[in-house]
C-alpha positions as CSV (number, residue, x, y, z in Angstrom):
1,X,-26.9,-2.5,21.6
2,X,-24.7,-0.4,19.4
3,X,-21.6,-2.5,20.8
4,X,-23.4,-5.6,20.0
5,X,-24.4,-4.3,16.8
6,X,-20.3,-3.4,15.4
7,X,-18.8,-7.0,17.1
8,X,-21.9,-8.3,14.9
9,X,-20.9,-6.0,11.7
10,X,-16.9,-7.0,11.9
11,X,-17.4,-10.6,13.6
12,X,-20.1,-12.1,11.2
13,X,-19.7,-15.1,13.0
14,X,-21.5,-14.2,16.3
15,X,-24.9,-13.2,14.1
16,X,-24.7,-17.0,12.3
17,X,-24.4,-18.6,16.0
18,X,-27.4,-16.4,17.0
19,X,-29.4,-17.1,13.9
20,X,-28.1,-20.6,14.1
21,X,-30.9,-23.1,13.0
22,X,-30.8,-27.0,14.1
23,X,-32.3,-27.7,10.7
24,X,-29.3,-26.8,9.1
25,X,-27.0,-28.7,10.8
26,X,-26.9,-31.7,9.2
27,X,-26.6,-29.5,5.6
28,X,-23.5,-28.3,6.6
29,X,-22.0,-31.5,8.0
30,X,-22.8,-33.2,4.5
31,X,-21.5,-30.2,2.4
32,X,-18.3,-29.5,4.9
33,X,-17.8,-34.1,4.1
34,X,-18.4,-33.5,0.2
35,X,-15.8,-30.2,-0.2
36,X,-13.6,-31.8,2.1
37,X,-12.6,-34.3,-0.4
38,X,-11.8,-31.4,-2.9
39,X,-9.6,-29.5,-0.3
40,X,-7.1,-32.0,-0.4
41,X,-6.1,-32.8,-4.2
42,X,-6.6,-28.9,-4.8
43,X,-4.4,-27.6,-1.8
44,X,-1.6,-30.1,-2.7
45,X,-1.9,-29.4,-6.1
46,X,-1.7,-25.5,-6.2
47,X,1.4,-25.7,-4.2
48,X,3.0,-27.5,-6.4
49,X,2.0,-25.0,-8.8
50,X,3.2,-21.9,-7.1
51,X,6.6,-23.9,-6.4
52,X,6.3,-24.7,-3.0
53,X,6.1,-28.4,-1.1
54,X,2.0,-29.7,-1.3
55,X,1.4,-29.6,2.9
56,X,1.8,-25.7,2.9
57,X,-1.6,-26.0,0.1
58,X,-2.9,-27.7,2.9
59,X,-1.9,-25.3,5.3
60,X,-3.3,-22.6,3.0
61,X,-6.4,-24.3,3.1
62,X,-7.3,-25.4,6.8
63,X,-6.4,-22.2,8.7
64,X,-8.0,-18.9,6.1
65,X,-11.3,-21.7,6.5
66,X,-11.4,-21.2,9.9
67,X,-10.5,-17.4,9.7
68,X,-12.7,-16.6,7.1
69,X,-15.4,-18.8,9.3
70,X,-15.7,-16.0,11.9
71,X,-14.7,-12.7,10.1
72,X,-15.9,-14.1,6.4
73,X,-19.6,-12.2,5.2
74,X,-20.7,-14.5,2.8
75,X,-22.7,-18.0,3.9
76,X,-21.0,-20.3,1.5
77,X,-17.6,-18.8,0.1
78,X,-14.9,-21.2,0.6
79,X,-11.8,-19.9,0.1
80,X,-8.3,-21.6,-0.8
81,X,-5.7,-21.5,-3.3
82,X,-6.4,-20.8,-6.6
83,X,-5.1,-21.4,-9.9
84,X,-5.3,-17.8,-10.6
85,X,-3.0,-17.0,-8.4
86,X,-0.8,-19.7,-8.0
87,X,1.3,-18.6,-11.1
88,X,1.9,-15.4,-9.6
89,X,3.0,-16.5,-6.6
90,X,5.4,-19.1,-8.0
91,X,7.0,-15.9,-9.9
92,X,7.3,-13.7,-7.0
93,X,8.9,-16.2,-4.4
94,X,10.9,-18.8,-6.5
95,X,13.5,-16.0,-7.9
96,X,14.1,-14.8,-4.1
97,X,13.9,-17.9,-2.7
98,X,17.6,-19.3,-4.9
99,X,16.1,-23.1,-4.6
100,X,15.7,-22.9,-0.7
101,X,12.3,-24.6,0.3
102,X,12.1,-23.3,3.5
103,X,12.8,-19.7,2.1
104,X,10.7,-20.2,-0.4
105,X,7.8,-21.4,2.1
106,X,8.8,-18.1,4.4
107,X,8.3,-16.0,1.3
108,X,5.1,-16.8,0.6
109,X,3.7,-16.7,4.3
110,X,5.4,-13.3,3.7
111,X,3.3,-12.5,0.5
112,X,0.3,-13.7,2.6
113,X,0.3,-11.4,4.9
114,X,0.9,-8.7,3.1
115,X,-1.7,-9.3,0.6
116,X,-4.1,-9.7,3.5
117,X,-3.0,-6.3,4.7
118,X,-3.5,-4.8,2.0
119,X,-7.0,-6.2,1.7
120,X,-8.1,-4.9,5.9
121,X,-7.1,-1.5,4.8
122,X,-9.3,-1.5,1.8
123,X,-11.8,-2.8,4.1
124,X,-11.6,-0.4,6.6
125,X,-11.6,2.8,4.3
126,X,-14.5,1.3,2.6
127,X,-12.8,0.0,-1.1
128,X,-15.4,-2.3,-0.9
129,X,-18.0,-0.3,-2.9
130,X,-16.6,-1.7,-6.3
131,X,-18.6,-4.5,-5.8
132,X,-22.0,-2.1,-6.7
133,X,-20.3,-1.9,-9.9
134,X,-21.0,-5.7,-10.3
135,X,-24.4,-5.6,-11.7
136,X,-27.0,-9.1,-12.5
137,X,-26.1,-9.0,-16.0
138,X,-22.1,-9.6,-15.2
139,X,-22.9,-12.3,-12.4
140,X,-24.9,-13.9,-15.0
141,X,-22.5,-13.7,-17.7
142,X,-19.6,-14.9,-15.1
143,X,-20.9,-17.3,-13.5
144,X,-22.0,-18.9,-16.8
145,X,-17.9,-18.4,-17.7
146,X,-17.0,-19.8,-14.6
147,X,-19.0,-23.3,-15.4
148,X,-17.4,-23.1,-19.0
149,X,-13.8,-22.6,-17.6
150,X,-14.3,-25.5,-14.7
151,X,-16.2,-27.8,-17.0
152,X,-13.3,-27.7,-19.6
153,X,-10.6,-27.9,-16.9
154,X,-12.1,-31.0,-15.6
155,X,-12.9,-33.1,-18.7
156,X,-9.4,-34.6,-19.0
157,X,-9.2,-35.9,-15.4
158,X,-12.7,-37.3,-15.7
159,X,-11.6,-39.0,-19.1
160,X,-8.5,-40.0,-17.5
161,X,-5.6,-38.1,-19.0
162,X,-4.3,-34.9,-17.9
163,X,-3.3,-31.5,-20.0
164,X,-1.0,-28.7,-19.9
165,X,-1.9,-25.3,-21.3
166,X,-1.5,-22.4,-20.5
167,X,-4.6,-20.8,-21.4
168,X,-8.0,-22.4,-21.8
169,X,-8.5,-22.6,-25.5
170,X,-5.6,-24.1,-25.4
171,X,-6.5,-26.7,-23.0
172,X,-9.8,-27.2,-25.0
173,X,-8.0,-27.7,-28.1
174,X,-5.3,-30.4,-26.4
175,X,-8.1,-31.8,-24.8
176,X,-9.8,-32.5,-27.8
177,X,-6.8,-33.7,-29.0
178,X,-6.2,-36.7,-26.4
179,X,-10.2,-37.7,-26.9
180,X,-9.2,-38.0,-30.7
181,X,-5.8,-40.0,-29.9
182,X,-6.8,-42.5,-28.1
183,X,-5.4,-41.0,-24.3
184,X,-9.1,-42.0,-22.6
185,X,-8.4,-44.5,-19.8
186,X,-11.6,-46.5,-19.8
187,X,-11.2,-47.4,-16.0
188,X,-10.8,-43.7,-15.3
189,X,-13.5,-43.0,-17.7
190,X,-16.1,-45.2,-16.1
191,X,-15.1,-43.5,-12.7
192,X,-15.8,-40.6,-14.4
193,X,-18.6,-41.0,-16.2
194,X,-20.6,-43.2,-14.0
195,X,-20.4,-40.8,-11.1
196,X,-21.6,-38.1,-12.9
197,X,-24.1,-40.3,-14.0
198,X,-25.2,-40.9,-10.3
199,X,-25.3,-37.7,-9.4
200,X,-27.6,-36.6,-11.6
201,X,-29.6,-39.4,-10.8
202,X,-30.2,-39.3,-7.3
203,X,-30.9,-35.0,-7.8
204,X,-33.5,-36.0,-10.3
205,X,-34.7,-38.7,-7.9
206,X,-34.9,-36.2,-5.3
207,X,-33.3,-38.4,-2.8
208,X,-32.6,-37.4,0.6
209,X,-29.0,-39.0,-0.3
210,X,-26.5,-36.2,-1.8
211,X,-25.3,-38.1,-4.9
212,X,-22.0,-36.3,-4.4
213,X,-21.3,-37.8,-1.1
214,X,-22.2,-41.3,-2.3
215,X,-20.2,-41.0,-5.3
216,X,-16.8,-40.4,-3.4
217,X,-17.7,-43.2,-1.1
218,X,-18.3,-45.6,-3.2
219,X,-15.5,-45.2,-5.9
220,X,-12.9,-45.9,-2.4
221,X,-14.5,-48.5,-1.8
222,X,-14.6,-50.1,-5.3
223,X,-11.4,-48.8,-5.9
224,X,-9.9,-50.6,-3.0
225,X,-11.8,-53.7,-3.5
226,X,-10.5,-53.9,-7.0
227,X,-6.9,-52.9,-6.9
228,X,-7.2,-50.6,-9.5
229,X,-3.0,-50.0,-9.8
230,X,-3.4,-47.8,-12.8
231,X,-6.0,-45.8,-11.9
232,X,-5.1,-41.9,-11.2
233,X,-6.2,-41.2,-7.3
234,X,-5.7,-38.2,-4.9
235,X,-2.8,-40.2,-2.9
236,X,-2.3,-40.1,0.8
237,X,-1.8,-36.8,2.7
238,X,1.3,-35.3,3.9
239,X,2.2,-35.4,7.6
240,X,2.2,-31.9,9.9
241,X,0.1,-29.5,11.1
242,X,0.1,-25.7,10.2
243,X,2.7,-23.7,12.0
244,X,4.5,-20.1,12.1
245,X,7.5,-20.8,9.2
246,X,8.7,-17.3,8.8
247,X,12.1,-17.7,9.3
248,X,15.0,-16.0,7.8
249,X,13.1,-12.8,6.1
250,X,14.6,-9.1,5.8
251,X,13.0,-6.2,5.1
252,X,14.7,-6.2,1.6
253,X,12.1,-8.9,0.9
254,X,9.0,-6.8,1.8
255,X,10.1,-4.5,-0.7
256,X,10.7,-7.1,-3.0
257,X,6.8,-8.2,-2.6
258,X,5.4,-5.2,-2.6
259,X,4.5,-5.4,-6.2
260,X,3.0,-9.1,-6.7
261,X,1.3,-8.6,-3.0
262,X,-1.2,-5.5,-4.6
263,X,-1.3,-7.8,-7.9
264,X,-2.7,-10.2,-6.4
265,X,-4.9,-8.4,-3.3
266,X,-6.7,-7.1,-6.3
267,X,-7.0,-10.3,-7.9
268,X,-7.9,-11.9,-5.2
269,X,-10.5,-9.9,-4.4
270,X,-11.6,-9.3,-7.8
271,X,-12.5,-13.0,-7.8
272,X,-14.0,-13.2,-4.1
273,X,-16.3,-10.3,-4.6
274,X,-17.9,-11.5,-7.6
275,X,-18.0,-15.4,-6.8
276,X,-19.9,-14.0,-3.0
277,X,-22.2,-11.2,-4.3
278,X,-23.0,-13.9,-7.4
279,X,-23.9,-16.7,-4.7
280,X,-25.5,-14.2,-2.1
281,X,-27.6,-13.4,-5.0
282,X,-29.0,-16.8,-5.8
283,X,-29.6,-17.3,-2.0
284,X,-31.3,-14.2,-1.5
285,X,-28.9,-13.0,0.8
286,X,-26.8,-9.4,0.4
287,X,-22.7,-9.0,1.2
288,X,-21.0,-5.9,2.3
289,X,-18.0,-5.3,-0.3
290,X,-16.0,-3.7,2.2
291,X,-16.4,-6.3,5.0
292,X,-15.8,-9.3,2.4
293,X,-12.9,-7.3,1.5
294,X,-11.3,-7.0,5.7
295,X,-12.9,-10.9,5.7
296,X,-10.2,-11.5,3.0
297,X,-7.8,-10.2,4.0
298,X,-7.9,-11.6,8.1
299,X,-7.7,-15.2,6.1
300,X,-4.8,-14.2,4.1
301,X,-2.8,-12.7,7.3
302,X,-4.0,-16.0,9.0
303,X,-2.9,-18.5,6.6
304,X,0.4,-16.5,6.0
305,X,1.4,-16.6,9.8
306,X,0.7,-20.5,9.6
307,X,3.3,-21.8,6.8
308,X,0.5,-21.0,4.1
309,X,0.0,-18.4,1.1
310,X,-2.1,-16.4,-0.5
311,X,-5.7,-17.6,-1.0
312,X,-9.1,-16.4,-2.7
313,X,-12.4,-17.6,-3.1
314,X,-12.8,-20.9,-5.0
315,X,-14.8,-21.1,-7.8
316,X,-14.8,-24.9,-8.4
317,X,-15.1,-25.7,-4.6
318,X,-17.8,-23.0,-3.8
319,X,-19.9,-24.2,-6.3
320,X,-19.8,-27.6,-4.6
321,X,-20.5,-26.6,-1.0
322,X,-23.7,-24.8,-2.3
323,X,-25.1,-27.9,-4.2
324,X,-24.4,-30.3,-1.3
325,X,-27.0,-28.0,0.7
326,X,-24.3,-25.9,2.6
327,X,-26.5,-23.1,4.6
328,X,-23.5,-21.1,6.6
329,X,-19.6,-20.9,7.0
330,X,-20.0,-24.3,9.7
331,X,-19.2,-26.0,5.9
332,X,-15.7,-24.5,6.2
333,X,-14.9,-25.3,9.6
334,X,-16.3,-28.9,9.2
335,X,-13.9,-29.2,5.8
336,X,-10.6,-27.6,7.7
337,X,-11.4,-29.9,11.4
338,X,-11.6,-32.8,8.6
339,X,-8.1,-32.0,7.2
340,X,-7.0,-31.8,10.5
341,X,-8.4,-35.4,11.3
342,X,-7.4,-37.3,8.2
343,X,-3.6,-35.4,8.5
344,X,-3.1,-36.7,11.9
345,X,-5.1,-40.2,12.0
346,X,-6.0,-41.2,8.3
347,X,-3.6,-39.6,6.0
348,X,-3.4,-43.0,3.9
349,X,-7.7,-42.3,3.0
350,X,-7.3,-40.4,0.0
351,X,-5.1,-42.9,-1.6
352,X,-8.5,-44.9,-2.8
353,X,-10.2,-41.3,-4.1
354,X,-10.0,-41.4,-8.0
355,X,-9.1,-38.2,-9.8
356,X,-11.4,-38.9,-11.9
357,X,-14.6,-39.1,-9.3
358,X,-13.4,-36.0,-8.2
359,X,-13.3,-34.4,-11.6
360,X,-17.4,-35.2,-11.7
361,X,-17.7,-34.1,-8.5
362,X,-16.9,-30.5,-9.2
363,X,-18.4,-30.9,-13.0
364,X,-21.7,-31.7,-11.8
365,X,-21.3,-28.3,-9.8
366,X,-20.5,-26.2,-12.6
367,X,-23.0,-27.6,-14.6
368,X,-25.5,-26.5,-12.1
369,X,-23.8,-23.0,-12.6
370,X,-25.0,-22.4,-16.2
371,X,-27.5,-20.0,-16.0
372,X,-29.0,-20.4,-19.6
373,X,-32.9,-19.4,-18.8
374,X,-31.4,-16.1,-17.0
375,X,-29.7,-15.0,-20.5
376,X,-32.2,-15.6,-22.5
377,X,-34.8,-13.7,-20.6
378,X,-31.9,-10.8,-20.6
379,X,-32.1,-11.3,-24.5
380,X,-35.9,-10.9,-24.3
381,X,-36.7,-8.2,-22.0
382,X,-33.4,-6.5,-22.2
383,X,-30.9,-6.2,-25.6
384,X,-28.5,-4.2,-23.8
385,X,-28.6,-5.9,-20.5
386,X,-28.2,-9.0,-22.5
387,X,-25.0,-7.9,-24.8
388,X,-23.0,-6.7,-21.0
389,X,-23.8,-10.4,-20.2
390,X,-22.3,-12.1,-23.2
391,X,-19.3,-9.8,-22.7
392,X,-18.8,-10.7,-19.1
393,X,-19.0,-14.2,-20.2
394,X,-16.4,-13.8,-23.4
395,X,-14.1,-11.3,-21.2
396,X,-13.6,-14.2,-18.9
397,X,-12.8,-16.6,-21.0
398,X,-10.8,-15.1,-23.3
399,X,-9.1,-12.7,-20.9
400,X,-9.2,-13.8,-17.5
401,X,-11.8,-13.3,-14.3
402,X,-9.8,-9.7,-13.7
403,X,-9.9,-8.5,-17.0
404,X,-13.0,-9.6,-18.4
405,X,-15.0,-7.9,-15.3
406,X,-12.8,-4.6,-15.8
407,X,-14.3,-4.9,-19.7
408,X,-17.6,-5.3,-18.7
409,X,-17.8,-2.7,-16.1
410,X,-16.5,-0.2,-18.7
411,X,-18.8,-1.5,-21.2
412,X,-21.7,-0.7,-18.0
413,X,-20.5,2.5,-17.5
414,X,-20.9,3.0,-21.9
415,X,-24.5,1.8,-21.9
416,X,-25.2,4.2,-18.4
417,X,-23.6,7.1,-20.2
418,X,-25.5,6.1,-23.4
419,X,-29.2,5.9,-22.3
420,X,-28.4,9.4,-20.2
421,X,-27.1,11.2,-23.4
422,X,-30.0,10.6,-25.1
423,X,-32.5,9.6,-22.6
424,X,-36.6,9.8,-23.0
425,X,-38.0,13.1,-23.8
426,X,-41.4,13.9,-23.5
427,X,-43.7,17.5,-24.6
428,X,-46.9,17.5,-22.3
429,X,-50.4,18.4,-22.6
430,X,-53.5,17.8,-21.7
431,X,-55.4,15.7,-22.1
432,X,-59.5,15.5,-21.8
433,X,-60.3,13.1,-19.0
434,X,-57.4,13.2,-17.3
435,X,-56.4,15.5,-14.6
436,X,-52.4,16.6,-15.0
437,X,-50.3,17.1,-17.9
438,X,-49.4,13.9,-20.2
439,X,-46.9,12.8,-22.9
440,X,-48.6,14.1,-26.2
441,X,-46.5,11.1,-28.1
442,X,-48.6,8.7,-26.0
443,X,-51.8,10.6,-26.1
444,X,-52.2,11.8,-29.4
445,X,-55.5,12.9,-29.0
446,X,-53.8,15.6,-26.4
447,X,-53.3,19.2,-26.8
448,X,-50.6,21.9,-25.8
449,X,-51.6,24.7,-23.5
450,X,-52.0,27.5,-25.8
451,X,-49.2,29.6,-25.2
452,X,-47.5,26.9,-23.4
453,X,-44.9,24.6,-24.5
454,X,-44.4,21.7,-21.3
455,X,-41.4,19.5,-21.5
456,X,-39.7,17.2,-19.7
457,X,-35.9,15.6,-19.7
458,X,-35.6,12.2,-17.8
459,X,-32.3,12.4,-17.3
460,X,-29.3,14.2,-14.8
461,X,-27.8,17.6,-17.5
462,X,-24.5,16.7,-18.3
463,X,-21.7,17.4,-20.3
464,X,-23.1,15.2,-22.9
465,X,-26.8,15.8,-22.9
466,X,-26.9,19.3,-21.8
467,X,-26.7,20.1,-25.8
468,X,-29.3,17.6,-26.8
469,X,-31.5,18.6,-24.2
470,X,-31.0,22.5,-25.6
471,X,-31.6,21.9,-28.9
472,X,-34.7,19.2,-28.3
473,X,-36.6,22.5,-26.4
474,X,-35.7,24.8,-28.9
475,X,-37.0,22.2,-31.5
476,X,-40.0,21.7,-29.5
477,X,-40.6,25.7,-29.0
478,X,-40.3,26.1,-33.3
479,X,-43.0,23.6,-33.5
480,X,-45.2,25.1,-31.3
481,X,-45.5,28.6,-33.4
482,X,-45.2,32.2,-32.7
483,X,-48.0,32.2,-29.9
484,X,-45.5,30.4,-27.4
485,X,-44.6,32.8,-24.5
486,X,-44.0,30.7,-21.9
487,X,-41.5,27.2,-21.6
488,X,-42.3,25.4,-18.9
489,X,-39.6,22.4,-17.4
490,X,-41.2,19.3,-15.6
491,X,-37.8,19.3,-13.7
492,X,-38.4,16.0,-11.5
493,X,-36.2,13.8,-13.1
494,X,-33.5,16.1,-13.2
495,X,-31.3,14.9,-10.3
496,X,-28.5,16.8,-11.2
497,X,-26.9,20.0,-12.9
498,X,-22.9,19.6,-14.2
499,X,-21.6,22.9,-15.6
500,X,-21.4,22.2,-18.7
501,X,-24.8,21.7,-19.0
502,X,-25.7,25.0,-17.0
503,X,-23.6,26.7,-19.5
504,X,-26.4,25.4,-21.9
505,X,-28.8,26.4,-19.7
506,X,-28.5,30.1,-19.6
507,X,-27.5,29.1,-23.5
508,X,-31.1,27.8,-24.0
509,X,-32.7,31.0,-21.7
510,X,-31.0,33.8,-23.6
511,X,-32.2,31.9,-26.9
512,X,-36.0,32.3,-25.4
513,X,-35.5,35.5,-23.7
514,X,-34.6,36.9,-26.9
515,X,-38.5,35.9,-28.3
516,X,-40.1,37.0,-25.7
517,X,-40.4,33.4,-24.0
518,X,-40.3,33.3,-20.3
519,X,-38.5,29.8,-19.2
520,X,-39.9,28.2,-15.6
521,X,-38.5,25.3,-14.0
522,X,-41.4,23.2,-12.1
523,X,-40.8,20.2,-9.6
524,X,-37.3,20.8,-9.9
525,X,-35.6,19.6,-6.0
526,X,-34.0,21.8,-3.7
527,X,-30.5,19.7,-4.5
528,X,-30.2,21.1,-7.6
529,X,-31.3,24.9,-6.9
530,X,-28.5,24.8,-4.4
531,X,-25.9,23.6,-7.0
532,X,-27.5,26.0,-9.3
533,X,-26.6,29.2,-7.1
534,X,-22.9,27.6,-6.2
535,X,-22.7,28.7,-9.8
536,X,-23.7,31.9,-9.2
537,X,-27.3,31.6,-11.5
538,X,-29.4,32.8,-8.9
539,X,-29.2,36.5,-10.0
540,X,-31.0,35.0,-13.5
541,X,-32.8,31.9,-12.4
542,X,-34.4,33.6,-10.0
543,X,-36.9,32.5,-7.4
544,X,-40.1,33.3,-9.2
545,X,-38.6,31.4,-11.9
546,X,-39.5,28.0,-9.8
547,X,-42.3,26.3,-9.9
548,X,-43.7,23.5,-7.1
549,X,-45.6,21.9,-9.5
550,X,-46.4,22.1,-13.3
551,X,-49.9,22.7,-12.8
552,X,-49.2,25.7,-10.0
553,X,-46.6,27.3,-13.0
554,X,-49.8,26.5,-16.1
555,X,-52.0,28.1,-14.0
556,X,-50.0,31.0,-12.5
557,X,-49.3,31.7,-16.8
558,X,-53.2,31.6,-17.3
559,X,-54.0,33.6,-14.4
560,X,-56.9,30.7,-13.3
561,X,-54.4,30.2,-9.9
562,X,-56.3,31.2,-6.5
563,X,-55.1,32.9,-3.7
564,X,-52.5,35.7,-3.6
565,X,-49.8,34.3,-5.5
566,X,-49.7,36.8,-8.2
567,X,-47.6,37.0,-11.0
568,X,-44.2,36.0,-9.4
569,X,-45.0,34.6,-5.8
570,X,-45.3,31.2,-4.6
571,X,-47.0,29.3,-1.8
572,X,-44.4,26.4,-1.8
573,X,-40.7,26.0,-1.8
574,X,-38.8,25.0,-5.0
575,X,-39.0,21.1,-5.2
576,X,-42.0,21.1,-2.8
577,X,-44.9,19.0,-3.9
578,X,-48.5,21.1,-4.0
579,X,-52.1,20.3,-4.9
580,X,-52.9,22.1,-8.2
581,X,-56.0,24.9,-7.4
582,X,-58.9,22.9,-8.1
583,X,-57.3,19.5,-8.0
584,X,-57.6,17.0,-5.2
585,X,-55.1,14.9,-6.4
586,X,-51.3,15.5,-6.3
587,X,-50.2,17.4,-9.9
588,X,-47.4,15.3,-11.5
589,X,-46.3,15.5,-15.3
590,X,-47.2,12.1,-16.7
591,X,-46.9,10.4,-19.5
């Protein structure tokens, strides 16, 4: 069973077969059809990019599908090159490469595997945990980016002209510039705009027909019926199938690579890990980060020993997959057995596909990205949560997918240190009614224990609270008078003790100790006693210093306690919950 249970762990693909449902068959034919016709102009076109001839795109594209098929966590990732990366691989393996293609092709096979090394290892010692970091108000914010970025990209094509720009405002601004001078193609246009018409007519329809598919299908056919010379298409496919084209390297070249390769592995996954735990989300699903990581990375090695280069999630052909009704990876291997099929017996298909049917294709997707109704019930129910959201969404389009999620985990980690440096604070009481001790600032109408001040901190000591909380008690003991003799800490929230914050500690005890007031520390967990005697505090906090339970330390104070406890014994363990004497019901410090 255990066997069964790691091939399942590091082979994802043998629990899909098991779990394999006949209903979703025909789902993933449809959305392996409807991606396939993206594959093509995107493969070619990225290798062109990255400086290499357009089959290896292919390449890139047909083998890390069927890798990341069997070893690849997430349901509906589909991976291939990306326009992230393409840049950085042109500038790695064009310089080394002196104008040789077939060096140039070897180079970035090279690059490919190394990068996907890179990625198993991280896998394997568990680097994968990053993706915690990513929490729902960065997916939001991203995925929301992502639309913007894809919808912007795509609006030339679908309009018929196409842009260079280096960065996205600056393809907004030129492409608001060639709507304004005239560049529209009408033909292209009313490709373009009529498909996405379609498609949004069919979904609101509800059809059992995926507009997509019918879309594509129907602009060949029209297409090729009309002659349409002018008209910007995909073009026919390349001839070959992937093979080993490694020829010619030294180990002076791994060297060489070594740089770009962890550039780009972190890239890479950067983009995969937030594009799969975004989508796992919406379907309900979870991802491990460390097996999406190894996933990866067998792709990358894969598509490098087959003439291809480095590859990452998609974020424009993703999208696509999930809105044709993709339910597992099948959509992959359906898309790469397609490629395979067209290269060898139709590679003249695509030259009837308009660019600009394509361009609504993956539009229509993004569109259905935008997540406006989840930011603004972040703007209602959360300010802050809602603020890390609109800085995902500006950090990735004004810096980059990388960059704008390092901003925005950093700006997490702000707002987490934030609410735990000054967190809720609360003096307790009782209150007539009510069995246990309650938050006076919610119970007005409660009273402090006469001699007794009860407080509690809802938050780990620190380095940066452990002075708030310090003055905050002695605050709270000022106000209480000269009758106070005893400071008792509700201690439950208190997961953890740093140093610092023990050094204000003993601070705050000395400060009481000095009036006479004894402190005891209630509910407090076993944990945190033990790191409290690594730093040597047992010989002043003591053991009849703890407390099980707030009520067990009030009434041990007021004498009123039963048994045999005395003054300084206790029937329970630090951190072990009790029943208060003459309570049936467990005694917790509430609000």
């Amino acid at each position: 069973m255990r066997s069964q249970e790691g091939i399942a762990r590091w082979i994802p693909a043998v629990a899909t077969v098991r779990g394999y449902q006949r209903a979703w068959l025909w789902p993933d034919v449809r959305a392996g059809i409807v991606v396939t016709a993206l594959l093509i102009p995107a493969g070619m076109g990225y290798a062109e990019v990255a400086g290499l001839p357009p089959v290896t795109g292919l390449y890139a594209t047909i083998v890390p599908l069927l890798a990341y098929a069997v070893f690849g966590p997430s349901r509906v990732l589909v991976l291939g090159p990306d326009s992230s990366l393409a840049p950085i691989i042109a500038a790695a393996i064009l310089p080394l490469a002196l104008g040789d293609p077939s060096r140039a092709v070897a180079l970035a096979g090279l690059l490919a595997i190394m990068v996907g090394a890179l990625l198993i290892i991280g896998g394997l010692v568990r680097l994968g945990f990053v993706t915690d970091l990513l929490s729902k108000p960065i997916r939001v914010g991203y995925l929301n980016a992502i639309a913007v970025i894809v919808i912007v990209s795509q609006l030339p094509k679908l309009l018929g002209f196409s842009v260079e720009a280096p960065s996205l405002w600056r393809g907004a601004v030129a492409t608001g510039e060639g709507i304004v001078g005239g560049s529209i193609d009408p033909v292209a246009a009313a490709f373009g705009i009529g498909s996405l018409v379609v498609i949004f007519a069919l979904k609101a329809l509800r059809l059992p027909v995926p507009g997509v598919l019918v879309v594509v299908v129907v602009s060949m056919v029209l297409t090729a019926i009309l002659g349409v010379s002018a008209l910007p298409v995909v073009g026919a496919l390349p001839q070959g199938l992937p093979a080993p084209a490694l020829g010619g390297l030294e180990w002076t070249d791994v060297a060489s690579l070594a740089l770009p390769a962890a550039g780009i592995a972190l890239i890479a996954f950067t983009d995969t890990a937030v594009l799969s735990r975004t989508f796992a989300a919406r379907r309900g699903d979870s991802v491990d980060g460390s097996q999406e990581m190894a996933g990866l990375g067998i792709a990358n090695v894969a598509g490098g020993a087959l003439g291809g280069f480095p590859v990452s999630a998609s974020s424009s052909r993703t999208p696509v997959a999930e809105q044709a009704g993709a339910r597992t990876q099948l959509t992959g291997v359906v898309g790469a057995v397609l490629l395979i099929v067209f290269i060898l017996a139709l590679p003249g298909l695509t030259e009837f596909l308009p660019s600009a049917t394509l361009a609504a294709v993956v539009m229509s997707a993004a569109i259905g990205l935008i997540d406006a109704r989840g930011f603004v019930r972040l703007v209602r129910i959360n300010l802050v949560d809602a603020v890390l959201s609109a800085a995902a969404f500006l950090g990735v389009l004004v810096f980059g997918v990388l960059q704008g999620i390092v901003i925005t985990i950093g700006l997490s980690f702000i707002a987490f240190v934030n609410r735990s440096w000054r967190p809720y604070k609360a003096e307790l009481g009782r209150v007539a009614g009510l069995r246990g001790y309650h938050d006076l600032s919610r119970n007005p109408e409660g009273a402090r224990v006469p001699g007794i001040v009860i407080v509690r901190f809802d938050a780990p000591l620190f380095f940066a609270n452990g002075a708030i909380f310090d003055d905050w008690v002695r605050s709270r003991v000022r106000s209480a008078g000269p009758d106070v003799r005893t400071v008792i800490l509700a201690a439950e929230p208190i997961t953890d003790i740093d140093t610092t914050a023990a050094d204000e500690l003993v601070e705050l005890d000395e400060y009481l100790e000095a009036r006479g007031i004894r402190l005891v520390i209630a509910e407090i967990k076993s944990p945190v006693v033990d790191t409290l005697a690594r730093y040597g505090l047992t010989g002043r906090f003591t053991s009849d210093r703890f407390a099980p339970t707030v009520g067990a330390a009030v009434d041990e104070v007021t004498g009123t306690l039963r048994g045999d406890i005395g003054g300084t014994k206790w029937d329970a363990a630090p951190g072990t919950p009790r029943r208060d004497a003459g309570d049936d019901t467990p005694d917790r410090a509430k609000e």
